[in-house]
C-alpha positions as CSV (number, residue, x, y, z in Angstrom):
1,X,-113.2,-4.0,-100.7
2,X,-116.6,-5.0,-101.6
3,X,-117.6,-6.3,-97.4
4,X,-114.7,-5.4,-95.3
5,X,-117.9,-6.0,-92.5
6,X,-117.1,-10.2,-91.5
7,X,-114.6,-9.1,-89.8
8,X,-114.5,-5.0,-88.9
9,X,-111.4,-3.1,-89.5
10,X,-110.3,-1.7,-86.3
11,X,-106.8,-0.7,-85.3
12,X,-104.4,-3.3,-85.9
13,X,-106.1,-4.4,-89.1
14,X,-103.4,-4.6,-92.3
15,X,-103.7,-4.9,-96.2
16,X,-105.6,-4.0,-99.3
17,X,-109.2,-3.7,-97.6
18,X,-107.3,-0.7,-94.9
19,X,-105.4,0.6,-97.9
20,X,-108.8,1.1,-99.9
21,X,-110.7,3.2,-96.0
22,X,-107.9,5.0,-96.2
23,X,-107.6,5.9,-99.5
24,X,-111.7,6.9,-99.2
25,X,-111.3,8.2,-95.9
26,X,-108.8,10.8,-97.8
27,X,-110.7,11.4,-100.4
28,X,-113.9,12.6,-98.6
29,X,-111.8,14.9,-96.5
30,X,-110.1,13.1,-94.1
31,X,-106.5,13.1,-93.8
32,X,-104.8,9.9,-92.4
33,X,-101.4,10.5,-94.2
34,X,-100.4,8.0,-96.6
35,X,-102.3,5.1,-97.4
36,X,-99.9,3.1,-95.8
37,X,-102.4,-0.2,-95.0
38,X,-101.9,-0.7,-91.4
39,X,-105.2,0.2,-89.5
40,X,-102.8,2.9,-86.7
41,X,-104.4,5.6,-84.6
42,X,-104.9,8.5,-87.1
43,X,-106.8,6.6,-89.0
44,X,-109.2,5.3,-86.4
45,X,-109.6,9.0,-84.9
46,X,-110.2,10.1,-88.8
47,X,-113.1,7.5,-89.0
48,X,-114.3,8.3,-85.9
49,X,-114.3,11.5,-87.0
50,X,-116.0,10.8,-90.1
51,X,-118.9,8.5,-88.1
52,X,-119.6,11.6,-86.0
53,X,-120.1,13.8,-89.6
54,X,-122.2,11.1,-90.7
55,X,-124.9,10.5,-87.5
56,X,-123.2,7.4,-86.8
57,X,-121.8,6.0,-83.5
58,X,-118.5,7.0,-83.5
59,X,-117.1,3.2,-82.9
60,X,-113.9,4.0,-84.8
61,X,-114.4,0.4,-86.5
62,X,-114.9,0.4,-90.1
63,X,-118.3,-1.7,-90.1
64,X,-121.3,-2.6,-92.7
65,X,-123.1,0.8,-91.8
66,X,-119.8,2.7,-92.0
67,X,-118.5,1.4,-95.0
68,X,-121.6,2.4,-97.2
69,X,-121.1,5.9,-95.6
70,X,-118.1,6.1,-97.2
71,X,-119.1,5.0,-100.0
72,X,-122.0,7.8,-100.4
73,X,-120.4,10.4,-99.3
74,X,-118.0,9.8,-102.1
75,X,-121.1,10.9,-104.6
76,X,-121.7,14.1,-105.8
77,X,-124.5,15.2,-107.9
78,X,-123.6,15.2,-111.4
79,X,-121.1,12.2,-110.8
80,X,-123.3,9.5,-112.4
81,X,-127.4,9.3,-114.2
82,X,-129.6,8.7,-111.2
83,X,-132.8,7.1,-111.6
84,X,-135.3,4.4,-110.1
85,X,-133.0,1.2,-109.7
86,X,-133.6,-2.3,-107.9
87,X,-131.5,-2.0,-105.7
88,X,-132.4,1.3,-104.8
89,X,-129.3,3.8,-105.7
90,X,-128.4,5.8,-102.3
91,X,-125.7,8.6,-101.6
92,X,-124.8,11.7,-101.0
93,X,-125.7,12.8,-104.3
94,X,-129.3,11.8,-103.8
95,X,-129.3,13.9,-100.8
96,X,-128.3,16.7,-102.8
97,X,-131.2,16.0,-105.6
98,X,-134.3,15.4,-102.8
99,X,-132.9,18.7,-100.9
100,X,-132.9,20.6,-104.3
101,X,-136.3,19.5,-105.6
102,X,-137.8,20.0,-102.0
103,X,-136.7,23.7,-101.6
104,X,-138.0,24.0,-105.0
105,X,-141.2,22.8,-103.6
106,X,-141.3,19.5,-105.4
107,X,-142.1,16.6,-102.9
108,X,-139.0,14.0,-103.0
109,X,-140.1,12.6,-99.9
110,X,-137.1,12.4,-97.0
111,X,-133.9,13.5,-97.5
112,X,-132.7,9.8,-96.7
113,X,-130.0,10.2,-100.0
114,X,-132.1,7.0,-101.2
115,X,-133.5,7.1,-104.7
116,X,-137.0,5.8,-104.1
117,X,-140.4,6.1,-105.8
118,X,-141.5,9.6,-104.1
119,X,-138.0,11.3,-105.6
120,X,-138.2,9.3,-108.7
121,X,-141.6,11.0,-109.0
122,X,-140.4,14.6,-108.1
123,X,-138.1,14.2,-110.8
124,X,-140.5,13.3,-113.6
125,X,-142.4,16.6,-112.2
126,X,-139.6,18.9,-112.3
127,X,-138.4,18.1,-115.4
128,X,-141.7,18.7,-117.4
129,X,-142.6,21.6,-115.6
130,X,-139.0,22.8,-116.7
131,X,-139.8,21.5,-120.1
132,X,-136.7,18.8,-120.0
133,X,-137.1,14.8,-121.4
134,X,-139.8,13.4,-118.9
135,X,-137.7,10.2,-118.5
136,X,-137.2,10.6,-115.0
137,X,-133.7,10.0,-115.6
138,X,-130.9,12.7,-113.8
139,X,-128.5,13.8,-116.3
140,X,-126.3,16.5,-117.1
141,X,-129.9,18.5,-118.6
142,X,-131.7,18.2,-115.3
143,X,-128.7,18.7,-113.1
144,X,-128.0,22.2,-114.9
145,X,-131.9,22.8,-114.5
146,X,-131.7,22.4,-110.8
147,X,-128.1,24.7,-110.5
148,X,-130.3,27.5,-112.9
149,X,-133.7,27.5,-111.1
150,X,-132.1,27.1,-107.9
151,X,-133.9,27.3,-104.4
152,X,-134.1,29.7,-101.8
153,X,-130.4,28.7,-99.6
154,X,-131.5,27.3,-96.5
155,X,-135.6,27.2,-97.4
156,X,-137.2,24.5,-96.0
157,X,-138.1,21.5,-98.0
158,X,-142.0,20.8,-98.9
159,X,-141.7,17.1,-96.7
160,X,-140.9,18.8,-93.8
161,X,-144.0,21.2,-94.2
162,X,-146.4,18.1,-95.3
163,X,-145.0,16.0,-92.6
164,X,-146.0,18.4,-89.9
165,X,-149.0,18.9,-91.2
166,X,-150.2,15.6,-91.7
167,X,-149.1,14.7,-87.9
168,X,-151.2,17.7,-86.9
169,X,-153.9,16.0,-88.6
170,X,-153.6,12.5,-87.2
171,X,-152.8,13.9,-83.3
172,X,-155.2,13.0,-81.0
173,X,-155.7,9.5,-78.1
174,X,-154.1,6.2,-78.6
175,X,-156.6,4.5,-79.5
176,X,-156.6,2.1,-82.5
177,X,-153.0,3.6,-83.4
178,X,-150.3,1.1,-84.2
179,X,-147.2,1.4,-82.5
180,X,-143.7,-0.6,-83.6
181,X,-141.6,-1.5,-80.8
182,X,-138.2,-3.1,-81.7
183,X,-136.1,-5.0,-79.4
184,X,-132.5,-4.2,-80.5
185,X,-131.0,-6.4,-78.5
186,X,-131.5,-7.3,-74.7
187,X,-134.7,-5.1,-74.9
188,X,-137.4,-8.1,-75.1
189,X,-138.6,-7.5,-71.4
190,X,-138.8,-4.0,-71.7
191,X,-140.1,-4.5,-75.2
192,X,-142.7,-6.7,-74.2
193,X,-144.4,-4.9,-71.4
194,X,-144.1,-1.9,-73.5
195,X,-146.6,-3.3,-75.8
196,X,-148.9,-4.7,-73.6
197,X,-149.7,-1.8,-71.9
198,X,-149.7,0.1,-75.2
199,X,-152.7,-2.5,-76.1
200,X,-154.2,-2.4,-72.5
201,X,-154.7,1.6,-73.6
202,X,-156.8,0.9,-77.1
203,X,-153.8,0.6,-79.4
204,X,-152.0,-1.6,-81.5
205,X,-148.9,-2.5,-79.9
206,X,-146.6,-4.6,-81.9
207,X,-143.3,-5.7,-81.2
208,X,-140.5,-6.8,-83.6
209,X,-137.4,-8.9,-82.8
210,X,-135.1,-9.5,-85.5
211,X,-132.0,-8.1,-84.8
212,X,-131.3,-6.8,-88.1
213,X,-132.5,-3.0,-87.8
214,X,-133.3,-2.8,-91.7
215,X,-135.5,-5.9,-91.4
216,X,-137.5,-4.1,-88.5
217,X,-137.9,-0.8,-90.6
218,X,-139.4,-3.0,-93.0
219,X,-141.8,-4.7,-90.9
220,X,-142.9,-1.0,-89.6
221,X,-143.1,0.3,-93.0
222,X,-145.1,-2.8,-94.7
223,X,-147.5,-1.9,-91.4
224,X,-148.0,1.5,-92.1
225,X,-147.0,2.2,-88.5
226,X,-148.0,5.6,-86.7
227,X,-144.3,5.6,-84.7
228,X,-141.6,3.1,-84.4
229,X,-139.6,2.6,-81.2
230,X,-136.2,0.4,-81.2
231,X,-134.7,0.0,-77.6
232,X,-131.4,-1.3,-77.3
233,X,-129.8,-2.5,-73.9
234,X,-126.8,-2.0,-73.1
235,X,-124.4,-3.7,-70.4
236,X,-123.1,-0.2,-69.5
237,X,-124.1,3.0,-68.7
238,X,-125.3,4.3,-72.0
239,X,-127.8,6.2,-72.4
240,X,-128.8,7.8,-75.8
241,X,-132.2,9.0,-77.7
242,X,-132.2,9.6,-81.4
243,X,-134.4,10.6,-84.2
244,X,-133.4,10.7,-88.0
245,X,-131.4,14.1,-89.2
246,X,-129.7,14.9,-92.2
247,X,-128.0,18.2,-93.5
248,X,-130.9,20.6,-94.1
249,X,-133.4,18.2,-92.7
250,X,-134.8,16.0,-89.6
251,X,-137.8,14.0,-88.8
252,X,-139.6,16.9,-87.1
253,X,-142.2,13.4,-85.6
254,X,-139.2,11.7,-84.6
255,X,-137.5,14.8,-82.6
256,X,-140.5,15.5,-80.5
257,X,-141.0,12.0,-79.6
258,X,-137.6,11.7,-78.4
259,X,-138.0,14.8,-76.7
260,X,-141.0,12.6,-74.7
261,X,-139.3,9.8,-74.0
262,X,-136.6,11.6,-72.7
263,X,-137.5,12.7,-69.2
264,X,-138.9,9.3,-68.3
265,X,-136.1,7.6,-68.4
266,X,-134.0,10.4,-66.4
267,X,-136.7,9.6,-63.8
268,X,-135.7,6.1,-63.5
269,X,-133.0,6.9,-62.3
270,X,-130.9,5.6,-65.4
271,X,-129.2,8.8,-66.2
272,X,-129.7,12.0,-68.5
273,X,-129.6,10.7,-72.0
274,X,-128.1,12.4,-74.8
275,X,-130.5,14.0,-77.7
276,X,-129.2,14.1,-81.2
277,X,-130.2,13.6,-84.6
278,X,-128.7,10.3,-86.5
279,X,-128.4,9.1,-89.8
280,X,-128.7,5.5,-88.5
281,X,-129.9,3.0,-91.5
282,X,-132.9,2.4,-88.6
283,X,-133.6,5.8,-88.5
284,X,-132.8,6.4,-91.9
285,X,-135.2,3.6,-93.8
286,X,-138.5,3.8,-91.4
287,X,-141.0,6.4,-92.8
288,X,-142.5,7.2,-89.9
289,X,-141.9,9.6,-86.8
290,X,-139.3,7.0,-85.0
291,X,-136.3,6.8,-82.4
292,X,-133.6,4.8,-81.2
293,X,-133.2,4.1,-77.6
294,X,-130.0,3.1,-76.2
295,X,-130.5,2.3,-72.0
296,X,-128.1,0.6,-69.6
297,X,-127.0,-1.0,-67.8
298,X,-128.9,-3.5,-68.3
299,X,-129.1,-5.1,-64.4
300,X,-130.8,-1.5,-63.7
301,X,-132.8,-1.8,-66.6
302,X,-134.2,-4.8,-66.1
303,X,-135.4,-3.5,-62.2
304,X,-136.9,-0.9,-63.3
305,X,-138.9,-2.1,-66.5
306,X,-142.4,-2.0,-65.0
307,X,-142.1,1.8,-64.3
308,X,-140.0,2.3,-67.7
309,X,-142.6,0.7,-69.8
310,X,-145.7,2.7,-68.1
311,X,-143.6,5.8,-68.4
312,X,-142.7,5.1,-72.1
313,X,-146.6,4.3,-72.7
314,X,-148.1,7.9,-71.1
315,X,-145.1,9.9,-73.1
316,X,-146.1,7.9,-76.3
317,X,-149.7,9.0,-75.4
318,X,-148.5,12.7,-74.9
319,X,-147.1,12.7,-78.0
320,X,-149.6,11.4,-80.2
321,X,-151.6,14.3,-78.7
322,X,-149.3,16.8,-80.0
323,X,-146.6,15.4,-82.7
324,X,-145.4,19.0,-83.6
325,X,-144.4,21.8,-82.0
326,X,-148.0,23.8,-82.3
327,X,-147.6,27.3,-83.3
328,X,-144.0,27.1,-84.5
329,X,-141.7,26.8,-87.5
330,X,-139.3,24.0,-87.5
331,X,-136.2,24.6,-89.5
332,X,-134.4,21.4,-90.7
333,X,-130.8,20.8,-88.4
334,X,-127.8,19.4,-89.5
335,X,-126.7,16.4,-88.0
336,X,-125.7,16.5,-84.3
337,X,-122.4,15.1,-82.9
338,X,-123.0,11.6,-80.5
């Protein structure tokens, strides 16, 4: 079941591709009986069930972004060598190594559970100040070496303490900062005026438009953005802020700029939105403070985008003048239910 994603699996859905979710679904901890093939209802609330674990959208169809959750989450460390890879290697297993190497104060960069350069470097550190091969490579040596030396249970990782630091740093006005904003769909009004007024206020409003989210955490990453924000539009009534979080980690950036954004869009009128933390490949890929804005419906949206956009632009501008929470310790949260 290599791309079960041309199609989505959703109830209904029969053969060897529902056979092979079901049989995964089982064996990350999900019990949909036997694997009978047919797509019924346990198996939809199991994967719902599963997307909610996971910081995704609990959709109940077995999509792209759902699909290679199950597939990393079926990872865990020890299972296989891990090591810098084109493609980059990603799962759950990874997690495990970045969250390991961080408690032990050793900077793997976030705990996305992708192998990049930052945790290939950690590794090359840990193992010669443990006096293993330097080949970057993890093995059985270095995975005993992490289980021996062990970290403090619950201690949180060095990232999270440079990346509060560095956005304590870099807080101050908007002027000359560059800001991403996607358009996720049905956002380009919204979008647009957005970062006009961001440039009418000194900075460097950029908006991005491809509809494929990993292509517009690229474009904010090859820009070295300050903060990314991707606003999605929805026909109905849906109203949802999110910033990147993981088990034992979340983008401490992303959380307070959601926590910004929040209240002006409960004073248009549009509704309370939900806060949580996602695993989102948006989220999950951009290496900056970011968050995903879901807004509807859109017919009240698009009224109301002159006020939304100046009240999005004066919480950007709050934020940048305070990142972090000032005078107080962040621990990492596990991933909230949507």
């Amino acid at each position: 079941m290599a791309d079960p994603v041309g199609t989505p699996l959703r109830r209904g859905s029969t053969g060897p591709d529902v056979t092979d979710l079901q049989l995964r679904l089982t064996r990350v901890g999900h019990d949909v009986g036997a694997a009978s093939g047919v797509f019924d209802e346990t198996t939809e609330n199991q994967l719902r069930t599963f997307q909610r674990g996971r910081g995704l959208e609990p959709s109940g169809l077995c999509d792209d972004p759902t699909w290679s959750a199950l597939v990393e989450a079926s990872w865990r460390l020890g299972d296989r060598h891990l090591y810098l890879h084109a493609p980059m290697m990603r799962g759950d297993d990874v997690a495990a190594l970045q969250l390991a190497l961080g408690r032990l104060g050793f900077d793997a960069g976030r705990v996305d559970g992708i192998y990049g350069n930052g945790t290939h470097t950690a590794v090359l550190e840990f193992q010669r100040n443990s006096g293993l091969v330097t080949d970057g490579i993890v093995g059985p040596d270095t995975v005993d070496a992490l289980a021996r030396i062990g970290g403090r249970a619950g201690a949180e990782p060095v990232v999270s303490v440079r990346e509060r630091e560095r956005l304590r740093d870099v807080s101050g006005p908007l002027t000359g900062r560059l800001i991403m904003v996607g358009d996720l769909g049905g956002a380009g009004p919204l979008t647009t005026h957005l970062a006009r007024l961001l440039r009418e206020r000194g900075a460097r409003g950029i908006t991005v438009e491809q509809q494929d989210p990993s292509a517009q955490a690229r474009r904010a990453n090859e820009a070295n953005a300050m903060a990314y924000v991707g606003v999605h539009v929805a026909p109905s009534p849906d109203l949802l802020i999110a910033h990147f979080a993981t088990t034992g980690f979340e983008s401490q950036g992303g959380r307070r700029l959601g926590d910004e954004i929040a209240p002006p869009i409960a004073d248009a009128d549009l509704g309370t939105p939900a806060r949580v933390g996602l695993r989102l490949p948006l989220l999950r890929e951009t290496r900056m403070p970011a968050v995903y804005v879901k807004v509807g419906p859109a017919g009240a949206v698009v009224r109301r985008t002159p006020t939304l956009a100046l009240s999005l632009t004066d919480a950007l501008e709050r934020w940048l003048r305070a990142p972090v929470e000032r005078d107080t310790q962040v621990s990492p949260q596990s991933v909230e239910n949507s």
